[in-house]
C-alpha positions in Angstrom: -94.5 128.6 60.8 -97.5 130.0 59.0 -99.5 132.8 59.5 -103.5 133.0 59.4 -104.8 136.1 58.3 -108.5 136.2 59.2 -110.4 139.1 57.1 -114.1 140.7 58.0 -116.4 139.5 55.0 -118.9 141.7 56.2 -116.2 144.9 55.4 -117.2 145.9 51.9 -115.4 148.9 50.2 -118.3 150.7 47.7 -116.0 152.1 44.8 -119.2 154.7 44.7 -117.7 156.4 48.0 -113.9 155.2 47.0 -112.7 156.4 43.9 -109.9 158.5 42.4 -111.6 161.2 40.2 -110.3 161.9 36.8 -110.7 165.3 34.8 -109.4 164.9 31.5 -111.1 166.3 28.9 -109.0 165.2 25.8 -110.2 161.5 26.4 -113.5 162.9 25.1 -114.4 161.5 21.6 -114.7 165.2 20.1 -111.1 165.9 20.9 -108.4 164.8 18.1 -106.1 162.4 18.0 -102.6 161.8 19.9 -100.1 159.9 20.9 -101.3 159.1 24.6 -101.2 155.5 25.5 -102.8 154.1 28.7 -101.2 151.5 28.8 -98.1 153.4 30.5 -100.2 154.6 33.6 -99.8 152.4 36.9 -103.4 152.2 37.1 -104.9 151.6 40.8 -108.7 150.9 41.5 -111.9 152.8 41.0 -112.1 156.1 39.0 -115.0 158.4 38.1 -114.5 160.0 34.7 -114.7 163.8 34.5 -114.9 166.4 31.9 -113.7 170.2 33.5 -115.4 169.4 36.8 -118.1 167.5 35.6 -119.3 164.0 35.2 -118.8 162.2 31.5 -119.3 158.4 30.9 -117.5 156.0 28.4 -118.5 156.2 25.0 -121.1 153.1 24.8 -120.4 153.2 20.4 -118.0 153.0 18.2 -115.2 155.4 17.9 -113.4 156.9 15.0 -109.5 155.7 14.9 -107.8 159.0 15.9 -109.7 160.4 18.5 -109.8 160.8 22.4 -106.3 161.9 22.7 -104.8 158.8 21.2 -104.8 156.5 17.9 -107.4 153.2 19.1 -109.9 155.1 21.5 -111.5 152.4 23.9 -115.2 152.1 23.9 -117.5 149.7 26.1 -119.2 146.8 24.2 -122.2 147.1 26.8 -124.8 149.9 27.7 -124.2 151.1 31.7 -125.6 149.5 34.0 -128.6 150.3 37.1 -128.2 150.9 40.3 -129.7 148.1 41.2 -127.5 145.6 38.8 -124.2 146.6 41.0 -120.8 146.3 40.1 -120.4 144.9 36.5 -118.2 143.9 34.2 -117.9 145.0 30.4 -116.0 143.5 27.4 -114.0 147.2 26.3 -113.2 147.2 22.1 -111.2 149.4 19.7 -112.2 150.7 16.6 -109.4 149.4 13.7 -110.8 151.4 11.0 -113.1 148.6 9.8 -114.1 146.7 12.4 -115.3 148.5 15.3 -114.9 145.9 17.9 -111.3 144.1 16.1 -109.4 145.0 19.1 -111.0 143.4 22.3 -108.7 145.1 25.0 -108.9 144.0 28.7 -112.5 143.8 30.3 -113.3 146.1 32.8 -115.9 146.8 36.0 -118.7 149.2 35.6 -120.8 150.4 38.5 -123.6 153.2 38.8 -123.7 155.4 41.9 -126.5 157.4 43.8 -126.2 160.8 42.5 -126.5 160.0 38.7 -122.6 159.3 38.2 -120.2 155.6 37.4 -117.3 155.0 38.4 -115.2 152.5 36.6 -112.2 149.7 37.6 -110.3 150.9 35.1 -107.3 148.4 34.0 -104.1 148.8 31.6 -105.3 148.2 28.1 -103.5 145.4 25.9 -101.5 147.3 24.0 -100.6 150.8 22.4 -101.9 153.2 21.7 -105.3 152.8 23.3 -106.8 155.0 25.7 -110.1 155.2 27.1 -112.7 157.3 25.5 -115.4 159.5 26.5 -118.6 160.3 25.3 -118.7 164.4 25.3 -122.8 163.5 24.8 -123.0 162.5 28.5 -121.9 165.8 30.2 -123.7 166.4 33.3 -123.4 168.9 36.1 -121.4 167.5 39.6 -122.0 167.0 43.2 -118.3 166.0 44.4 -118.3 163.6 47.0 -115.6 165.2 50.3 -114.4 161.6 51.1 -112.9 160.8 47.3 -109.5 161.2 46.1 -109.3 163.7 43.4 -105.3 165.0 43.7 -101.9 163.2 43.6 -99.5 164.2 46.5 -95.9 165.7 45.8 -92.9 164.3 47.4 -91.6 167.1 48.8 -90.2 168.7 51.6 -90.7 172.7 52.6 -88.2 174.7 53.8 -88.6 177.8 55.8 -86.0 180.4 57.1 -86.6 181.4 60.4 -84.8 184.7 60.2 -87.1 187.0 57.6 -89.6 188.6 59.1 -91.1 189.4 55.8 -92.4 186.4 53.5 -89.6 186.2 50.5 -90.2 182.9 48.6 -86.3 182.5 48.2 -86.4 181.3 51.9 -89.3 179.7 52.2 -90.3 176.8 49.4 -91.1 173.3 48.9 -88.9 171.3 47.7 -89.4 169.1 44.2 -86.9 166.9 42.9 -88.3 164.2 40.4 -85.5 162.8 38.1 -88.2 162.0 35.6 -89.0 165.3 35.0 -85.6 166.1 32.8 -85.3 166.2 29.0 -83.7 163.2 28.2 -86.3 161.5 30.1 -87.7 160.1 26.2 -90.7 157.8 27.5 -89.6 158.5 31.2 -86.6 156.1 30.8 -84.0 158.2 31.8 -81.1 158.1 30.1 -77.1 159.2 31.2 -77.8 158.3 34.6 -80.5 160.0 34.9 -82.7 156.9 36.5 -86.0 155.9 35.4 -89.5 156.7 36.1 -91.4 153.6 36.3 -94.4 154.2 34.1 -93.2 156.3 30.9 -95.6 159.6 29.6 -98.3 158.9 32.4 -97.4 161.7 35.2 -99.7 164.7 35.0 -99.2 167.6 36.7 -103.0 168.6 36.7 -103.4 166.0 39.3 -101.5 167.7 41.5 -102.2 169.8 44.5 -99.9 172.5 44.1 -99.5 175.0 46.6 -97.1 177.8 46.8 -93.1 178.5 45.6 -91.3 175.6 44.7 -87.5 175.1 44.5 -86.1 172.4 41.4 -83.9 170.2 41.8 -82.7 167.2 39.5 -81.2 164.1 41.8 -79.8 167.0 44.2 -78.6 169.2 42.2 -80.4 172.6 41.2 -82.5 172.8 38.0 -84.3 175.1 36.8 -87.8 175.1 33.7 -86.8 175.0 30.4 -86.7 178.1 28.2 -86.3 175.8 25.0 -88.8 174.0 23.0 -88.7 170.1 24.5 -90.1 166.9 22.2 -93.1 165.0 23.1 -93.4 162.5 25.4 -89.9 163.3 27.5 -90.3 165.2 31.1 -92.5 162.0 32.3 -95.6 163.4 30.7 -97.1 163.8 26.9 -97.1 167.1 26.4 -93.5 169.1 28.1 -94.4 172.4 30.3 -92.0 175.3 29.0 -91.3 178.5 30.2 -92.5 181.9 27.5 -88.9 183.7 28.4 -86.5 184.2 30.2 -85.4 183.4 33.6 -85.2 186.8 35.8 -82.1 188.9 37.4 -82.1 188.9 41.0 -82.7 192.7 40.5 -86.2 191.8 38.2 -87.7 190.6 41.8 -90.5 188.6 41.1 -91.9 188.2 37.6 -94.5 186.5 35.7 -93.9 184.0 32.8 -95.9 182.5 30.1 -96.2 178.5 30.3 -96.4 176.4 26.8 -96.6 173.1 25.8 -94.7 171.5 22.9 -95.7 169.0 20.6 -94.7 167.2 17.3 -96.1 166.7 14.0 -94.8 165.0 11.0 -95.2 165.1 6.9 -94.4 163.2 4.6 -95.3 162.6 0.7 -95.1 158.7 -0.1 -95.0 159.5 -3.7 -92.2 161.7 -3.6 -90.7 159.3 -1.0 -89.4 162.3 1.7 -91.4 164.3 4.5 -90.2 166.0 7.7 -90.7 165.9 11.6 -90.9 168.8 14.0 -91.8 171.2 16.4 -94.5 173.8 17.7 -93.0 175.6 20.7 -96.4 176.9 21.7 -98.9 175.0 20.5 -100.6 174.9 23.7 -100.9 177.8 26.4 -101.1 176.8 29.6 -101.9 179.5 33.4 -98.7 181.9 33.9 -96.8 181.3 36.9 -94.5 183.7 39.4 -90.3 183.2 39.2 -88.0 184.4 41.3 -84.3 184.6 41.6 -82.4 184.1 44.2 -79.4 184.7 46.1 -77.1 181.8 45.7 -77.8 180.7 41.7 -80.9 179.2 41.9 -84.6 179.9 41.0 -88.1 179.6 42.9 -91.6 179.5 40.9 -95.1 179.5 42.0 -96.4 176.6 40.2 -100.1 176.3 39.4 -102.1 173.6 38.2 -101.9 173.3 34.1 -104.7 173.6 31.9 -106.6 170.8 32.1 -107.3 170.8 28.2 -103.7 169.8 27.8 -102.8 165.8 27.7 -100.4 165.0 30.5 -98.5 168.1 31.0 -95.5 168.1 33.1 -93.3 171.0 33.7 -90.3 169.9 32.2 -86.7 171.0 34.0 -83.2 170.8 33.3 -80.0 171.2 35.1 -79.2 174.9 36.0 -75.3 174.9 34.9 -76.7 173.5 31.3 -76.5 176.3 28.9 -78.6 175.0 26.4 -79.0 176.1 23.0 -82.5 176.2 21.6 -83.9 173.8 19.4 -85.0 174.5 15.9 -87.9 173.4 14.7 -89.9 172.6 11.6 -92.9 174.6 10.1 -94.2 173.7 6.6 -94.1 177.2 4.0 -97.0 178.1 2.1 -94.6 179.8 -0.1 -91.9 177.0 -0.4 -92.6 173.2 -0.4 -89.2 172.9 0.7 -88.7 173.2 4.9 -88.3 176.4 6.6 -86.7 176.7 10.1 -87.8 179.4 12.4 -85.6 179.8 15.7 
């Protein structure tokens, strides 16, 4: 037996009222190079591009290999269209270091809005890494739409203890358990076990509407924020979320902790025929947040939305019974051309 479906062709969606807004201001074409890759995000509709709360286009020209927070930064092969012309579409090109438009990536839909603003059907590019740029040129002051989507939603569930009469965060918390988030989660393909993430380094925790203490767990079982420097690209996101010390004693109460971000970088000398590959612990500096521990072995925080400067942060956890020891990384000596490791 088959079914007949019969739609409303007079129902029209205008992606200038629907649209997921997206504040990331390393996609602008005066911010270096790195590793991101859009094609690893499980892109969905309409977006309208933002730079720290306010609106930025596509770059319409050619742009430098190395920018935009990736290595091929995306650029539209078309000026923006009128209000008037509608939705349009728009041939998308990388730059390959000669030939500004030798990568011609997946076409996309362009529309301008009332209010001075696009918004953009933004599709998974061909291949990595490409990301779509923006052009830092085009910043212009907001008026934020109320019926947008402009934060993800956690999976969680809160728990609350009816018997305290005073607010203590070790009884009342939401709860957050994302397998993706661990260590060994290289590329969000998790690994002993661990599951898998679906799209690898594309969760960012700036899209999310945090709000209040939070408990971690890792399939179930309690986990805690790492205290040790994490590589690149593992914990789901780009760029792993640390914690600037150490945990508390139930006796500390509640304390506040520096957040960093890791990230790699590599040498080598071609001539000589060796280089190196490492570490900086704290090459970003993300908003502190509030720990607390708690009777029972386990650990709240008060998370708070990252800097938005950083590229895909995600707090990055690990199991609680782990006692890991801490990486050691690699910084290049002024003194030495050798390697020198610092704890």
């Amino acid at each position: 037996m088959s079914i007949i479906v019969a739609f409303n062709s007079h129902t029209y969606c205008d992606p200038c009222n629907d649209y997921t807004s997206l504040d990331q201001p390393w996609r602008a074409n005066t911010a270096p190079g790195l590793g991101v890759c859009d094609v690893n995000f499980n892109w969905n509709g309409w977006y309208r591009l933002l730079y720290n709360g306010m609106d930025i286009r596509m770059a319409e020209s050619c742009v430098d290999v190395y920018r935009c927070g990736t290595y091929y930064p995306l650029w539209l092969n078309g000026r923006h269209p009128q209000v008037e012309d509608g939705v349009v579409t728009r041939q998308v090109c990388a730059n390959a270091g000669y030939d500004c438009c030798f990568y011609k990536s997946n076409p996309i839909r362009v529309k301008a809005c009332p209010g001075n603003y696009y918004v953009y059907e933004i599709v998974r590019p061909m291949t990595c890494n490409m990301a779509y740029c923006t052009d830092a040129g085009t910043i212009t002051s907001i008026h934020v739409a109320t019926n947008v989507s402009t934060q993800a939603h956690l999976n969680t569930t809160t728990t609350t203890s009816p018997v305290s009469s005073t607010f203590d965060p070790c009884y009342n918390y939401n709860v957050l358990d994302d397998t993706w988030r661990n260590t060994y989660s290289y590329y969000g393909n998790g690994y002993y076990n661990l599951g898998q993430s679906g799209y690898y380094s594309s969760h960012d925790d700036t899209t999310i509407e945090w709000d209040g203490w939070y408990r971690l767990y890792l399939q179930g079982a309690d986990a805690k924020i790492s205290e040790w420097c994490v590589d690149s690209m593992t914990s789901g996101g780009y760029t792993p979320l640390i914690l600037g010390g150490s945990h508390p004693l139930i006796k500390d109460g509640i304390v506040t902790r520096e957040i960093y971000g890791t990230t790699n970088y590599y040498y080598w000398w071609w001539y000589w025929g060796y280089g190196w590959y490492g570490y900086q612990c704290n090459y970003y500096k993300s908003y502190p947040i509030q720990v607390k521990a708690c009777p029972g072995h386990y650990y709240v925080y008060k998370l708070v939305k990252p800097d938005l400067s950083i590229p895909l942060p995600s707090y990055t956890t690990v199991h609680s019974r782990n006692a890991r020891l801490p990486y050691l990384f690699w910084l290049p000596s002024r003194s030495d051309p050798r390697l020198s490791i610092r704890p």
